[in-house]
N, C-alpha and C positions, 0 to 999 in steps of 0.2 A: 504494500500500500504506500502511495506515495504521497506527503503532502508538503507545502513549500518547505524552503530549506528554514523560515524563518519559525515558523511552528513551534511552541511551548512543547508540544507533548512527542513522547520517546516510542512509544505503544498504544494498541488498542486491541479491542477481542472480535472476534466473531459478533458474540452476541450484540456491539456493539456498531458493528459496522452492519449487521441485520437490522437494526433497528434506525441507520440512515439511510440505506439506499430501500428500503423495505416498509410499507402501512402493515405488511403483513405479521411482522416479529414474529416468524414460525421458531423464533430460540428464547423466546419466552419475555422479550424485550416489557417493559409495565408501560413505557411511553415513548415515543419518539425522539431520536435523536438529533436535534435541528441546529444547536450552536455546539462551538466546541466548551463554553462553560458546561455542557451537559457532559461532557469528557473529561473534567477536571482542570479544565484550563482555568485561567484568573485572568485578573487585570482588563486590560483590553479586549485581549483575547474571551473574554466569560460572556460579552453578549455575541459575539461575530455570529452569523448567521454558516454553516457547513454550506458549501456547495460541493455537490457530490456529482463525477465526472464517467461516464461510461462512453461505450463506443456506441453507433448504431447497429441492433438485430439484429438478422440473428448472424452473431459470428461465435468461433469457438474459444474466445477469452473469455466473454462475456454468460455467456450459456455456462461456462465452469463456475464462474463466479457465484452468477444465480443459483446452480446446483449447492454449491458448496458453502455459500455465506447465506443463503436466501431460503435453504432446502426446498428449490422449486419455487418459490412467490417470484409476481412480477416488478419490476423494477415502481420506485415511485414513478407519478409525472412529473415532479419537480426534479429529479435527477435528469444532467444535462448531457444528451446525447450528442458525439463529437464522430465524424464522420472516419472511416478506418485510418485512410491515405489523406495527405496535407500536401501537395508536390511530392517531393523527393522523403520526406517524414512517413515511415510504417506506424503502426496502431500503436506501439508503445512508445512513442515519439511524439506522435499525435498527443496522448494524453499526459505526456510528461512535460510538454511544452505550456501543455494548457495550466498545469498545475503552477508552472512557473513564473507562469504570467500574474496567479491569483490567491494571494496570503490564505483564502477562504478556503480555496481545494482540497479535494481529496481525490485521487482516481490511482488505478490502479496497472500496471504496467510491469515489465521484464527488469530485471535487473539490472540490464544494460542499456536501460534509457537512464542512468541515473546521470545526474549533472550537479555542480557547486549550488543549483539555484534551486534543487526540490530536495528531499530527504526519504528516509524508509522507514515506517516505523514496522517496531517487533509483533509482530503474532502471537495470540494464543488463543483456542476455544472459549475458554470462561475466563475472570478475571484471579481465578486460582491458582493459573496458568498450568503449565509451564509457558514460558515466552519465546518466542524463537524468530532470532534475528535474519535467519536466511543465508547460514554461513554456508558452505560447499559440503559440508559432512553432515547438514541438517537436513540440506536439501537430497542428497545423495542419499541417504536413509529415509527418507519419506516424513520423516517428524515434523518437517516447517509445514504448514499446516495449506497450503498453496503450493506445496510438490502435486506437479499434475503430470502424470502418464499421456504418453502419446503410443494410440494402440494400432497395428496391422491388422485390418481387417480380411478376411479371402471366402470367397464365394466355396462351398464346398455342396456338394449333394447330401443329408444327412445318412448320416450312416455310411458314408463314403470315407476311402482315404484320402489324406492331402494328393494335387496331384503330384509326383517324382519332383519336377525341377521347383516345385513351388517349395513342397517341404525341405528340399536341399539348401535350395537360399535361405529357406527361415530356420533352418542350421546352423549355417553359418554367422547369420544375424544374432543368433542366443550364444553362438559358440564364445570364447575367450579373444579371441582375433575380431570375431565381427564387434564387438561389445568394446574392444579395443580402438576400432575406430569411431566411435564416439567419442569416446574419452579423450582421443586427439582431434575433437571435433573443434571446442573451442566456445563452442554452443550448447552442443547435449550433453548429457551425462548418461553411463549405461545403469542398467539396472544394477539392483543389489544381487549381488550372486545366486543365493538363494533363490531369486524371481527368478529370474535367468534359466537354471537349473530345473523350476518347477514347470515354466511355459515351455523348454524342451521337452520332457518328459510326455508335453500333452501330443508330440508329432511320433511315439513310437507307439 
């Protein structure tokens, strides 16, 4: 989660961020989260009003989001939808720009849209936490609470075998070498071994 770089606050929870982009509080929110005094801010900061920053439609950032911060509720109206592409700006560019531009923001983007001018705060489900800053070994175990899988899907007949060269690639894809070129991707991260180990298993 991203919000300006000037920003009093360090963290925030689920149930939190469910009860700004969300009327629906499926995490049990009691009321609405509209300023960030409703977060613990002060001073200046206790009345600002949140503007809460998302992409348009359906894309697959935004749909994890709602799955995962929202359990399925749809976004408020008052959350400000920002179109994917800006010119030469991808979607977490788009929204890390916009964040930068606006002490108020919040929205949400990759790690590598970070800049001097927005900031990240920590994650946790409840305010019991645990908290988790989105370090590489957080992420890379699945604990940071925004590790999102990216799944191969394949057309099969049920009850059928993979076909030979399909299963053969998704072989190598699970094997130590394919999983290896992630890891020198630069971008992705492989699975945890164990995953790895277990989604092979399902091709014998």
């Amino acid at each position: 989660m991203f919000v300006h770089a000037s920003n009093p606050l360090a963290r925030i929870t689920l149930d939190q961020l469910d009860s700004i982009y969300s009327d629906a509080r499926r995490r049990g929110g009691k009321a609405a989260v509209v300023t960030w005094g409703d977060l613990g801010a002060t001073g200046e900061w206790a009345a600002r009003p949140i503007r809460a920053y998302t992409h348009r439609l359906p894309n697959g950032i935004d749909y994890f989001i709602q799955k995962t911060v929202m359990r399925g509720a749809d976004f408020k109206r008052t959350v400000i939808e920002l179109p994917m592409r800006r010119g030469d700006l991808g979607p977490d560019e788009v929204i890390a720009e916009a964040v930068a531009r606006d002490p108020a923001a919040i929205g949400f983007a990759g790690f590598g849209a970070v800049t001097a001018a927005v900031k990240t705060l920590a994650l946790a489900e409840t305010a019991r936490g645990p908290f988790f800053a989105g370090m590489l070994e957080e992420v890379a175990t699945l604990r940071y609470p925004f590790s999102r899988p990216i799944y191969i899907v394949i057309d099969r007949p049920p009850g059928q075998p993979v076909a030979p060269k399909i299963a053969e690639f998704l072989r190598y894809v699970l094997s130590a070498p394919g999983q290896n070129v992630f890891a020198a991707s630069g971008g992705w991260l492989p699975l945890p071994p164990e995953l790895a180990h277990a989604e092979l298993a399902k091709l014998r």
